[in-house]
C-alpha positions in Angstrom: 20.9 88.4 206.1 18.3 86.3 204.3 14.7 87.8 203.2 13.0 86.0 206.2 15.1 87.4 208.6 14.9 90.9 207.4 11.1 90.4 207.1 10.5 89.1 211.4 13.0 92.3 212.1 10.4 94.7 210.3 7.8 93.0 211.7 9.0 93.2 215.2 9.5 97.1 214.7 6.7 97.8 213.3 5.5 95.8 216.7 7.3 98.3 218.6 6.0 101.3 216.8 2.0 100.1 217.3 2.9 99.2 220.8 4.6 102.5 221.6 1.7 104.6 219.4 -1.2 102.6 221.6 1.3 103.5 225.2 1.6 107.2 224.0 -2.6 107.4 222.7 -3.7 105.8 226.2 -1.5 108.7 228.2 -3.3 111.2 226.4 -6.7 110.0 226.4 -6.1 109.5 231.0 -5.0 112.7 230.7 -7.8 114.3 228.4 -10.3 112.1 231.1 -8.3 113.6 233.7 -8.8 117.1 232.4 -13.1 116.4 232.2 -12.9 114.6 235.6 -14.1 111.6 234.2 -11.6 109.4 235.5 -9.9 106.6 233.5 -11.7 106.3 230.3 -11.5 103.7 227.3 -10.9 103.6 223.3 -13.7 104.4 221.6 -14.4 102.3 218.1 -13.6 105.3 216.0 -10.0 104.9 217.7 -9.7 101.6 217.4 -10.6 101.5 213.8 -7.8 104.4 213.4 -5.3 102.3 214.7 -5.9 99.3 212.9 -5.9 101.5 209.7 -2.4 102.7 210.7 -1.1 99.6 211.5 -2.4 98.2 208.6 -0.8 100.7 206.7 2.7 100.3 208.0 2.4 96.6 207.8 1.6 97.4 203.7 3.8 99.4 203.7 6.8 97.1 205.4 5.6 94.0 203.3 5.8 96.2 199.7 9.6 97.0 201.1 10.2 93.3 201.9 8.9 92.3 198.6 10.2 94.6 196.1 13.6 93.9 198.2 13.4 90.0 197.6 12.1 90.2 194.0 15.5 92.7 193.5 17.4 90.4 195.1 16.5 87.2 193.7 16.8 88.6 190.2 20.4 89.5 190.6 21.0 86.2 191.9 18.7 84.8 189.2 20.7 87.0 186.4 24.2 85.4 188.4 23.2 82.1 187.9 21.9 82.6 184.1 24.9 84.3 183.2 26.9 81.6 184.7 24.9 78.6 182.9 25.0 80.8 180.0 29.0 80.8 179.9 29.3 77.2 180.9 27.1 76.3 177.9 29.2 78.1 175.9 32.6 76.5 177.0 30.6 73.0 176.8 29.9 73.7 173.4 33.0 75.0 171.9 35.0 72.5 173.7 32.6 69.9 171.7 33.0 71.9 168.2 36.8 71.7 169.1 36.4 68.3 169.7 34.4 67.3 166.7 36.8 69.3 164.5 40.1 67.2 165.3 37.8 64.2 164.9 37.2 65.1 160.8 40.6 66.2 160.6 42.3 62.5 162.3 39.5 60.9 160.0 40.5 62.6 156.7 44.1 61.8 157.4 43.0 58.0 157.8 41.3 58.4 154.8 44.4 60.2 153.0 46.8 57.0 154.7 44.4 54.5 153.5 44.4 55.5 149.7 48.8 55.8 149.6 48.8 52.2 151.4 46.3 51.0 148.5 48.4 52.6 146.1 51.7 51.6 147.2 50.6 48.1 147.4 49.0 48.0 143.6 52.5 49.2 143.2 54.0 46.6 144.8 52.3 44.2 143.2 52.9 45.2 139.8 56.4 45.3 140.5 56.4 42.0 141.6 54.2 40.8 138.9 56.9 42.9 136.4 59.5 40.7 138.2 58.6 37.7 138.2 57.3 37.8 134.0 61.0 39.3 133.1 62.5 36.8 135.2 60.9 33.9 133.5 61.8 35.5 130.4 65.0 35.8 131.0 65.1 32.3 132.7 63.8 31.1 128.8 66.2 33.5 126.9 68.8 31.6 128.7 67.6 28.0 128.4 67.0 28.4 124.5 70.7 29.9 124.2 72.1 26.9 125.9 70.3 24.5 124.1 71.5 26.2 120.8 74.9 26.4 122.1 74.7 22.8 123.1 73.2 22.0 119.5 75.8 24.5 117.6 78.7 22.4 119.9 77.1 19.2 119.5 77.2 19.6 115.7 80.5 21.2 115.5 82.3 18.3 117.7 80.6 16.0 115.1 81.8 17.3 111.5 85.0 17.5 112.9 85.3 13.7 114.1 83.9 13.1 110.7 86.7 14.9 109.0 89.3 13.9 110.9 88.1 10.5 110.7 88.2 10.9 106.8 91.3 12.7 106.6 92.7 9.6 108.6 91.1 6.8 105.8 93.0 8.7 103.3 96.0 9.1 105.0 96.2 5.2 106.2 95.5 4.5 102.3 98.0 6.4 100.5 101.3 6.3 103.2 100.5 4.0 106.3 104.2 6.1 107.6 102.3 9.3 107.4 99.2 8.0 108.6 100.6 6.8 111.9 102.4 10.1 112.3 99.3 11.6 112.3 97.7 9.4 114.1 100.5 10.7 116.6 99.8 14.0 115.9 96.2 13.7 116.8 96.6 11.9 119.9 98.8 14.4 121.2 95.8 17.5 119.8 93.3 15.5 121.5 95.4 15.2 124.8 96.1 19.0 124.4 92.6 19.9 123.9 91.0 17.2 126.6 94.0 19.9 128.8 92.3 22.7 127.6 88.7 21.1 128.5 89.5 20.5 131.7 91.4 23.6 132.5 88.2 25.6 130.9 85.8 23.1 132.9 87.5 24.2 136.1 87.8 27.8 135.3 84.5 28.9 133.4 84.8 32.1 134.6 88.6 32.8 133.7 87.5 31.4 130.3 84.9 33.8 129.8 87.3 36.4 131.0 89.6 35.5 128.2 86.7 35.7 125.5 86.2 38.8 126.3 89.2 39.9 126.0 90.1 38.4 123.1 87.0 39.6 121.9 87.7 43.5 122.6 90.9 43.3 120.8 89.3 42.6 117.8 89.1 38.9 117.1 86.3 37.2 115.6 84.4 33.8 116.8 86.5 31.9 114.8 89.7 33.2 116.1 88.6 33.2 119.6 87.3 29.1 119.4 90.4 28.1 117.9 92.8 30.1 120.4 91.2 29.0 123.2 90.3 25.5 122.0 86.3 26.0 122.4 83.4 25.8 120.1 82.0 28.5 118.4 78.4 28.8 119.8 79.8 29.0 123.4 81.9 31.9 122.0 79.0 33.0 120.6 76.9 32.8 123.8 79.5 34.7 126.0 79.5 37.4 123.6 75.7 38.4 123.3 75.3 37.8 127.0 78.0 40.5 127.4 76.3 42.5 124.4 73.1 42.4 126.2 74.5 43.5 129.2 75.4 46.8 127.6 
């Protein structure tokens, strides 16, 4: 029952208890005018002011009751509720600190993934940098080889057209018979080495093959060029590119 509810049922027995105090005074005072013989009497003030102090002191007493009642009860309720706030509050704000906690800890790792991408990158790029420089290098190692092999063939073809050409001068002046035998002989050389030209020219990498080879087992520059009919700075060439290699 609520407070209201219990407060109209005190007041209506209180009612009761006036109502039955006033039936059971009036008896007595008819009979008490009975007993003097004179007849049916009424309340004095004295009486009256008797019963209002009674009543008033039962309806005191009934409201005190009602009121220290409530106050209990809305202070337990009041307590109920402030407990519950109080551990709602607290789940709120853990929950929030929970919360705010994985936040740092996804930042941090951010952070952490952030500084390896930087540094793997500046890595990359150095690497690439690194690349590209020893590639260029190596792309100008190779041209200034070639064009020394070139010049070291160029000059090699040309002293020896210039010897055989003297060679021949001296051979057509002294025996014309010999001369034209070696004139013979060097057409067929020439034939044999334009062969071996061509044969090379279509085959580089056989060629190189047999260099090496040739090379391992101990022959020299000179041996190798004139076994394989080739000049001596593309011998040469082969060589340190397969020193370097090493």
């Amino acid at each position: 029952m609520t407070p209201i509810e219990i407060v109209l049922i005190l007041i209506g027995i209180g009612f009761l208890v006036i109502s039955m105090f006033l039936v059971d005074k009036s008896k007595n005072t008819k009979e008490e005018f009975n007993k003097d013989g004179n007849g049916p009497g009424k309340l004095t003030q004295e009486d009256i002011e008797a019963i209002k102090k009674k009543v008033d002191l039962i309806l005191s007493d009934v409201s005190e009751e009602i009121l220290q009642t409530t106050d209990d009860k809305l202070s337990h309720l009041s307590n109920e509720k402030i407990i519950a706030v109080t551990d709602y509050s607290n789940q709120i704000l853990e929950k929030i600190n929970q919360n705010h906690e994985e936040v740092i800890f996804l930042y941090n790792m951010l952070n952490e993934k952030e500084s390896e991408l930087k540094e793997l990158v500046k890595q990359l790029q150095s690497t690439k940098k690194d690349l590209k420089e020893t590639a260029l290098r190596t792309a100008n190692d190779n041209r200034v080889k070639a064009n020394a092999a070139n010049g070291i063939l160029a000059k090699t073809n040309v002293s020896s057209q210039t010897a055989d050409k003297g060679n021949l001068k001296i051979n057509n002046n002294s025996n014309p018979i010999a001369a034209e035998n070696y004139s013979g002989s060097k057409t067929n050389k020439e034939n044999q080495q334009a062969e071996k030209n061509q044969h090379i020219e279509k085959n580089p990498e056989n060629n190189n093959a047999r260099i090496l080879e040739l090379y391992k087992q101990g022959n020299s520059i000179v041996e190798i060029s004139k076994f394989l009919g080739l000049g001596q700075g593309e011998v040469k060439l082969v060589i340190d590119l397969f020193n370097k290699k090493k």
